[in-house]
KEGULUM-398915 format. One record per residue (C-alpha): residue number from 1; chain; x, y, z. Coordinates in steps of 0.5 Angstrom, whole numbers, plus 2048, in hexadecimal, padded with zeros to 3 digits. Layout:
REM KEGULUM-398915
@n: NUM chain: A px: X py: Y pz: Z
...
This chain:
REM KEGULUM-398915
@n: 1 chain: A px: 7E5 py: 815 pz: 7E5
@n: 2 chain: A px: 7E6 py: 811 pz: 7DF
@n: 3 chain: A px: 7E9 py: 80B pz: 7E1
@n: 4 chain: A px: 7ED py: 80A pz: 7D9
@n: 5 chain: A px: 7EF py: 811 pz: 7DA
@n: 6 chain: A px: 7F1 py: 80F pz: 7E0
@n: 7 chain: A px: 7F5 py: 808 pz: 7DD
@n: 8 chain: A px: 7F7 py: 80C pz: 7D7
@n: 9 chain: A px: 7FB py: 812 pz: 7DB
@n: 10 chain: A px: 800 py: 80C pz: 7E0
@n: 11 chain: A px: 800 py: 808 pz: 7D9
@n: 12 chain: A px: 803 py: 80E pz: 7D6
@n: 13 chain: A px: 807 py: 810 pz: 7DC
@n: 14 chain: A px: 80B py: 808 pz: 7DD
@n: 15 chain: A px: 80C py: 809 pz: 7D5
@n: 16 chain: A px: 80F py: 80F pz: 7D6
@n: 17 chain: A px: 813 py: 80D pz: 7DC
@n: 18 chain: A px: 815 py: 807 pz: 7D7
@n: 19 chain: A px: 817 py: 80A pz: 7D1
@n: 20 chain: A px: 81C py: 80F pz: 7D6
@n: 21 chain: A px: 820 py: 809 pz: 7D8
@n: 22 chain: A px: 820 py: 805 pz: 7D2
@n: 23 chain: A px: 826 py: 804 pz: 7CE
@n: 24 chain: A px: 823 py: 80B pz: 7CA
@n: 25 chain: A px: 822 py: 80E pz: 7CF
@n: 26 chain: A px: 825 py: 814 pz: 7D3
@n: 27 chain: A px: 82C py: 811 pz: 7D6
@n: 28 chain: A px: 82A py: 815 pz: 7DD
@n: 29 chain: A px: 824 py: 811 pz: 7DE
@n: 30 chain: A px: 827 py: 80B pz: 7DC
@n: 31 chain: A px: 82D py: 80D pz: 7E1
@n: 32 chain: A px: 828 py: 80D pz: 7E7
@n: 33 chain: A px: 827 py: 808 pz: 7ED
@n: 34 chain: A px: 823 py: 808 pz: 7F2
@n: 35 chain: A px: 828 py: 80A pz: 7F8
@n: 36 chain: A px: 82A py: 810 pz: 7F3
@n: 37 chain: A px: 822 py: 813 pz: 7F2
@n: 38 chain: A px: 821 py: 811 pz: 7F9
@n: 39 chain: A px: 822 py: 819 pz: 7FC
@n: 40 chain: A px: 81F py: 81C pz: 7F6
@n: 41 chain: A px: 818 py: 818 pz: 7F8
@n: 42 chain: A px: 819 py: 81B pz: 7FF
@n: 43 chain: A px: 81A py: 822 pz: 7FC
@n: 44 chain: A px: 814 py: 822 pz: 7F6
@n: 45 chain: A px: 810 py: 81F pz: 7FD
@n: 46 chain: A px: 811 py: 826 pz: 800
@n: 47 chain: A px: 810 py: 82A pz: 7FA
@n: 48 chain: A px: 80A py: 826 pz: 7FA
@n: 49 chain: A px: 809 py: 828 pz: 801
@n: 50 chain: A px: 80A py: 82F pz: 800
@n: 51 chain: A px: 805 py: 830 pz: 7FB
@n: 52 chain: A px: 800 py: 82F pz: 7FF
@n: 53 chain: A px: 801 py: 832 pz: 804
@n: 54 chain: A px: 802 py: 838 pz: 7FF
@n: 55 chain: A px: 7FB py: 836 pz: 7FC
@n: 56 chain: A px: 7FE py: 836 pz: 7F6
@n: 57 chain: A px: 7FA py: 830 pz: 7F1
@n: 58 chain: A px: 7FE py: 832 pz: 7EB
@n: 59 chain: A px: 805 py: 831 pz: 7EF
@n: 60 chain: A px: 802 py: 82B pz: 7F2
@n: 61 chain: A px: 7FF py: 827 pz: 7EC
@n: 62 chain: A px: 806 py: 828 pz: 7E9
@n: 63 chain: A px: 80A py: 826 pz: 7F0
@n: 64 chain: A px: 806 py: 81F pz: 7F1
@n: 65 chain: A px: 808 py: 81F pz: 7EA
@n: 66 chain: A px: 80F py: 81D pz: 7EB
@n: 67 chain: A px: 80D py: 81A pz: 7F1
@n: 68 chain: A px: 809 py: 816 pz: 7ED
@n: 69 chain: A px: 810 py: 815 pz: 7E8
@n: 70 chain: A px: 814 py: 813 pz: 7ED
@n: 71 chain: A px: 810 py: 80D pz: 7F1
@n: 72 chain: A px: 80F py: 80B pz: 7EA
@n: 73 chain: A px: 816 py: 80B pz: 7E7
@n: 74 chain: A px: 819 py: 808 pz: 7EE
@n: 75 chain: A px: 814 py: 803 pz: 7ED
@n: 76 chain: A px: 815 py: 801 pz: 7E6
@n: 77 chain: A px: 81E py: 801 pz: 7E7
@n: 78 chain: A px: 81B py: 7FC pz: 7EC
@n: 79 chain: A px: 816 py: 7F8 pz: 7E8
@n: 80 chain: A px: 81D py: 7F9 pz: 7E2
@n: 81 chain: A px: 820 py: 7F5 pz: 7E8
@n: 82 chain: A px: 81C py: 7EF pz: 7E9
@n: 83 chain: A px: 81B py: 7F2 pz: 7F0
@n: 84 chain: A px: 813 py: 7F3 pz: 7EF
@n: 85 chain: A px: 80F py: 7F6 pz: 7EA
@n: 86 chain: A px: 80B py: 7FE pz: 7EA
@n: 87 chain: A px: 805 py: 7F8 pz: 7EA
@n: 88 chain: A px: 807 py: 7F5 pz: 7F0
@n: 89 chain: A px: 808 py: 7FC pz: 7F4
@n: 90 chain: A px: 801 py: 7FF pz: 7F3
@n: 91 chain: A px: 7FD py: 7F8 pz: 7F3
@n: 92 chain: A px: 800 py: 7F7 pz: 7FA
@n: 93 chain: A px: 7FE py: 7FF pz: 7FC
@n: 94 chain: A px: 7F7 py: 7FD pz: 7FA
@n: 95 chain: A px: 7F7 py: 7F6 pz: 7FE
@n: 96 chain: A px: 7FA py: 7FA pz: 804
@n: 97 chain: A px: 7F4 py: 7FF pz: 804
@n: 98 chain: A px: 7EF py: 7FA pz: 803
@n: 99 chain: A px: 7F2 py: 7F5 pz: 809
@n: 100 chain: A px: 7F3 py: 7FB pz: 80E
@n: 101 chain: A px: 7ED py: 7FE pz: 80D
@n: 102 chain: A px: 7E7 py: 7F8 pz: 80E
@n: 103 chain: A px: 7E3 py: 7FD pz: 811
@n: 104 chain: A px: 7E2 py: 7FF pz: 80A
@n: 105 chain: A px: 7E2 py: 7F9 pz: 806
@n: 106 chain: A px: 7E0 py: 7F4 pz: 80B
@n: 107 chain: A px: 7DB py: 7F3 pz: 810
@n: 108 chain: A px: 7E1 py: 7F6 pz: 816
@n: 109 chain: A px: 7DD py: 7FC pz: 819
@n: 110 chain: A px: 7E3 py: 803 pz: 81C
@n: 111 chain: A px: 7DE py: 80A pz: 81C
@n: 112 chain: A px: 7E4 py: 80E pz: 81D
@n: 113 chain: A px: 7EB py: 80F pz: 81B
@n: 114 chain: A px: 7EE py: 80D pz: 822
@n: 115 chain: A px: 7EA py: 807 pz: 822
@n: 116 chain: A px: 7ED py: 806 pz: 81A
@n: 117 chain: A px: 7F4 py: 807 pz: 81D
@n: 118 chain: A px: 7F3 py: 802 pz: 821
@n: 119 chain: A px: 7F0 py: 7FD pz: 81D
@n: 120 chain: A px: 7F6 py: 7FF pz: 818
@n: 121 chain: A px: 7FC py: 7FD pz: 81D
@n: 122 chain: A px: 7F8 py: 7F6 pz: 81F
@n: 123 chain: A px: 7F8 py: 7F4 pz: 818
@n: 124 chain: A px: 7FF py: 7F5 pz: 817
@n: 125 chain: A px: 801 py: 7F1 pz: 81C
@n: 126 chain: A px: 7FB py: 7EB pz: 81C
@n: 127 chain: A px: 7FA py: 7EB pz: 815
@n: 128 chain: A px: 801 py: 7ED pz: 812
@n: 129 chain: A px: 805 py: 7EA pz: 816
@n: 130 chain: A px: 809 py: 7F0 pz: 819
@n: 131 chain: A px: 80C py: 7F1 pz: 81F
@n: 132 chain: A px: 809 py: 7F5 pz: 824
@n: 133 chain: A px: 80D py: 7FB pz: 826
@n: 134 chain: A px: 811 py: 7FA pz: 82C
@n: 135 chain: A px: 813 py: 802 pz: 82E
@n: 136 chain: A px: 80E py: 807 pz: 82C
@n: 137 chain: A px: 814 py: 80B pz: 828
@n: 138 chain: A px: 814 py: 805 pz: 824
@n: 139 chain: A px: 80D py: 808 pz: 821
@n: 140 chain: A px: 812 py: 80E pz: 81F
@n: 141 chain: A px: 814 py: 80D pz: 817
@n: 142 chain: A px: 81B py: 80C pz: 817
@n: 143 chain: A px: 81A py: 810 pz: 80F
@n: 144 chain: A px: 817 py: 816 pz: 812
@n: 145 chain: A px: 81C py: 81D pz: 811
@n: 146 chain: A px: 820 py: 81D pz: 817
@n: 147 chain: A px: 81C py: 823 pz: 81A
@n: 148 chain: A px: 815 py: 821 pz: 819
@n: 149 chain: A px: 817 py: 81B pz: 81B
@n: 150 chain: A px: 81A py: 81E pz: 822
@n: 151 chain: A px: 813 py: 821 pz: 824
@n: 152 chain: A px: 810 py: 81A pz: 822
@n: 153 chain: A px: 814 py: 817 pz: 827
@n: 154 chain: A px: 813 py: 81D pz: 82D
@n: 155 chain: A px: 80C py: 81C pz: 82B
@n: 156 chain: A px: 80C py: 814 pz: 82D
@n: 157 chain: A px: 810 py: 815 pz: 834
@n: 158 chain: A px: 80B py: 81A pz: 836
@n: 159 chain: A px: 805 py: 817 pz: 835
@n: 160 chain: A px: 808 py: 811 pz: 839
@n: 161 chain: A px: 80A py: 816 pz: 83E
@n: 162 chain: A px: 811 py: 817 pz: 83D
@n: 163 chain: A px: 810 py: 81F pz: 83C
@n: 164 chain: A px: 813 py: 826 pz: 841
@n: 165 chain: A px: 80E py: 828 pz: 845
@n: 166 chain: A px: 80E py: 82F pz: 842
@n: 167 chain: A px: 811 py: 833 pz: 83E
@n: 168 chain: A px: 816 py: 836 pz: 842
@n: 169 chain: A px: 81A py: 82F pz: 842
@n: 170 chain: A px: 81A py: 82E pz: 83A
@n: 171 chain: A px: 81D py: 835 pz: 83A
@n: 172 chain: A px: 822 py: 834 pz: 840
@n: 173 chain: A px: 825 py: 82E pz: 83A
@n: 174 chain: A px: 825 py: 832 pz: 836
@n: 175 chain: A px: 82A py: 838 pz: 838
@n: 176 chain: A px: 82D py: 832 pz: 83C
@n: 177 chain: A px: 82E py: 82F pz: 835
@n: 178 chain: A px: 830 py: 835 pz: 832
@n: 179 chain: A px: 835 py: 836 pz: 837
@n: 180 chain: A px: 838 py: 82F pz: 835
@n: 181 chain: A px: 839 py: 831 pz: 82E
@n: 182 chain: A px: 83D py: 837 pz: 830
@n: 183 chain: A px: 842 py: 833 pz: 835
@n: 184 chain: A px: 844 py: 82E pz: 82F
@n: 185 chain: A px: 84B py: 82E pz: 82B
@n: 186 chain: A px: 849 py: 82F pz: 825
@n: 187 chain: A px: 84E py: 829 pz: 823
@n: 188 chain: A px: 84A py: 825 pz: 826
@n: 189 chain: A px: 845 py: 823 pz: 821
@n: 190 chain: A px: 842 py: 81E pz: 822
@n: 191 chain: A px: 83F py: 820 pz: 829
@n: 192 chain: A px: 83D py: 827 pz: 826
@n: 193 chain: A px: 839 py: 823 pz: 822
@n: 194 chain: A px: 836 py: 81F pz: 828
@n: 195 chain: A px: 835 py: 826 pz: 82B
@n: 196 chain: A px: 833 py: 82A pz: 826
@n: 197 chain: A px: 82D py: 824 pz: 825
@n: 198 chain: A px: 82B py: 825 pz: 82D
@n: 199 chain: A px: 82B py: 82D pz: 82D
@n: 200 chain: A px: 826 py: 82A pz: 826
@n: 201 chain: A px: 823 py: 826 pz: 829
@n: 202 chain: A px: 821 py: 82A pz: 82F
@n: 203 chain: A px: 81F py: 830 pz: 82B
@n: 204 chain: A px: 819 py: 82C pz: 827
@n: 205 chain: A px: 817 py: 829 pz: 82E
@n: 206 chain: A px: 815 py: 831 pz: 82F
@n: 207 chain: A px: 811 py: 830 pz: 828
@n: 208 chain: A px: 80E py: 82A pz: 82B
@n: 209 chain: A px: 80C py: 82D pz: 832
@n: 210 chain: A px: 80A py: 834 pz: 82E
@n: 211 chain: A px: 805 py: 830 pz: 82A
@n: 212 chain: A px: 808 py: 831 pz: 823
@n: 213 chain: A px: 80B py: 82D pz: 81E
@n: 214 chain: A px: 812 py: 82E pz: 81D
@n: 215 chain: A px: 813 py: 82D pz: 816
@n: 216 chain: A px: 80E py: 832 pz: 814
@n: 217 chain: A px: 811 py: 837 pz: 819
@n: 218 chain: A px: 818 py: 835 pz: 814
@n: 219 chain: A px: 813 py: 835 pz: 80E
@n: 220 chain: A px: 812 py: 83D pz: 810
@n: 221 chain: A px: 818 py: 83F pz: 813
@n: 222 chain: A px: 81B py: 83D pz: 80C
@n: 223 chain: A px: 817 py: 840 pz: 807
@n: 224 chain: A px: 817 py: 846 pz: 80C
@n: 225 chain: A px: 81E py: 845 pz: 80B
@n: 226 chain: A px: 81F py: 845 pz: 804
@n: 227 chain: A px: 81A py: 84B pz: 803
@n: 228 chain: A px: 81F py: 850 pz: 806
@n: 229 chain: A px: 824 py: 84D pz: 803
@n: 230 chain: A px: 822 py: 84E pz: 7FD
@n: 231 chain: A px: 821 py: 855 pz: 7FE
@n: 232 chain: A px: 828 py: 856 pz: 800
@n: 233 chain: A px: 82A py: 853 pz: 7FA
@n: 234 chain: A px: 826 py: 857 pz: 7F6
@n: 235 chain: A px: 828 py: 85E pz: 7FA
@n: 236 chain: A px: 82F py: 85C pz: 7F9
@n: 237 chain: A px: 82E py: 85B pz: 7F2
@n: 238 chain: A px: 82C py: 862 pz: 7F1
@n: 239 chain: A px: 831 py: 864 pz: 7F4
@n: 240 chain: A px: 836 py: 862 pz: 7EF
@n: 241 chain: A px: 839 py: 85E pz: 7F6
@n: 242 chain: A px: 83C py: 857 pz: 7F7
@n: 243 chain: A px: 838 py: 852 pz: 7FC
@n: 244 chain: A px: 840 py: 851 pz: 801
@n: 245 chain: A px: 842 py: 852 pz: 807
@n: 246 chain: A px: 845 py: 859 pz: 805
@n: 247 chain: A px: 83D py: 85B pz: 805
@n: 248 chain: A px: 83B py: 858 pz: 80B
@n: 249 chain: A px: 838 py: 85E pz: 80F
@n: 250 chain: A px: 835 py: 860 pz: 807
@n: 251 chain: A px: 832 py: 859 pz: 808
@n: 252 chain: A px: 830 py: 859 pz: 810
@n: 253 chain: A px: 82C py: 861 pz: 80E
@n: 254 chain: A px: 829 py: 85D pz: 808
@n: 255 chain: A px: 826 py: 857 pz: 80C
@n: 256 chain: A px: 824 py: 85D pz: 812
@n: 257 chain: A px: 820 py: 860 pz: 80D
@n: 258 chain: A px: 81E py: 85A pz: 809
@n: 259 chain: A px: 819 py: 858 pz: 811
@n: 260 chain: A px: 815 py: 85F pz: 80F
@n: 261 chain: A px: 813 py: 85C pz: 808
């Protein structure tokens, strides 16, 4: 890679970056803060993350792109505010690299990823000065989705053995949860969403016992989802026909018939 192409493409980019929140620039750019991007990085992240899992190059270069944007546009609001500087971000990722991997650019010896694992931990508490975790739920990212963060916290409790000795008990709460949602006056809202997050819960711990990745069950499920829909959608619109509940039966043929495709 030619290192002034390289410097020249993220020059351009900061100069873009910075045009868009001068004075002349664009009054929506202008407008944006770091709490009002902050769901857009988290939505480009995913369609990132998407791409890849579609193997689609061409898609992913243009979604690392906005990634790319929106890292950088957070970072120069906060160097407009005197917060730190887009400098001041990547010199510090370069530095934390280089410090917790002295196996690679010092003499420290780790030959494989568990021991690299565990020199990078050591060097957060010993040279970083953080503090050691207290609980093991305490290593689970509070920034994690809720449902990828779900299966992370299970994961942790049944590595210290805090786990149902088979499935037959992760299935019995679930129905036992299931059962709990049903008795609750719907008025009562907020303890159908404590319940409605136990029955949630539950049913990623089946994932989690079954060996699969409940985000990328959702994944599927939702792209499945939204194929067949599509095709009632298309059907209904040949058929001259609105999509309302008047149609329901129309739509729940469509939908059957949709699942042979």
């Amino acid at each position: 890679m030619d290192d002034n192409k390289r410097t020249k493409s993220f020059e351009e980019l900061c100069s873009v970056i910075e045009t868009l929140r001068s004075p002349e620039g664009c009054p929506w750019d202008r407008k944006q803060t770091a709490e009002s991007l902050s769901g857009d990085i988290i939505e480009e992240v995913y369609e990132a993350v998407d791409a890849i899992r579609e193997n689609d190059d061409r898609h992913l270069m243009e979604e690392l792109g906005d990634v790319y944007l929106l890292v950088t546009m957070i970072s120069y609001i906060k160097e407009q505010d005197g917060q730190f500087t887009i400098s001041d971000v990547l010199d510090g990722i370069s530095e934390k690299l280089i410090r917790r991997h002295p196996h690679v650019f010092s003499d420290a010896v780790a030959d494989n990823p568990e021991e690299v694992k565990k020199q990078w931990e050591e060097i957060k508490v010993n040279v970083e000065g953080r503090k050691p975790k207290k609980s093991i739920m305490d290593k689970v990212s509070k920034g994690l989705p809720p449902l990828e963060r779900a299966y992370k916290i299970q994961k942790k409790a049944a590595k210290a053995g805090f786990d149902w000795p088979d499935i037959s008990g992760v299935w019995d709460k679930v129905h036992e949860e299931i059962e709990e949602v049903r008795g609750v006056d719907e008025g009562n809202r907020e303890y159908l969403m404590e319940e409605i997050g136990d029955l949630l819960f539950s049913v990623v711990n089946i994932a989690r016992y079954m060996d699969i990745d409940p985000a990328e069950a959702m994944h599927r499920c939702n792209q499945k989802f939204i194929k067949r829909f599509s095709y009632v959608e298309e059907n209904m619109q040949e058929k001259q026909l609105e999509m309302n509940f008047d149609n329901f039966e129309i739509m729940d043929q469509l939908w059957d018939e949709s699942k042979l495709k």
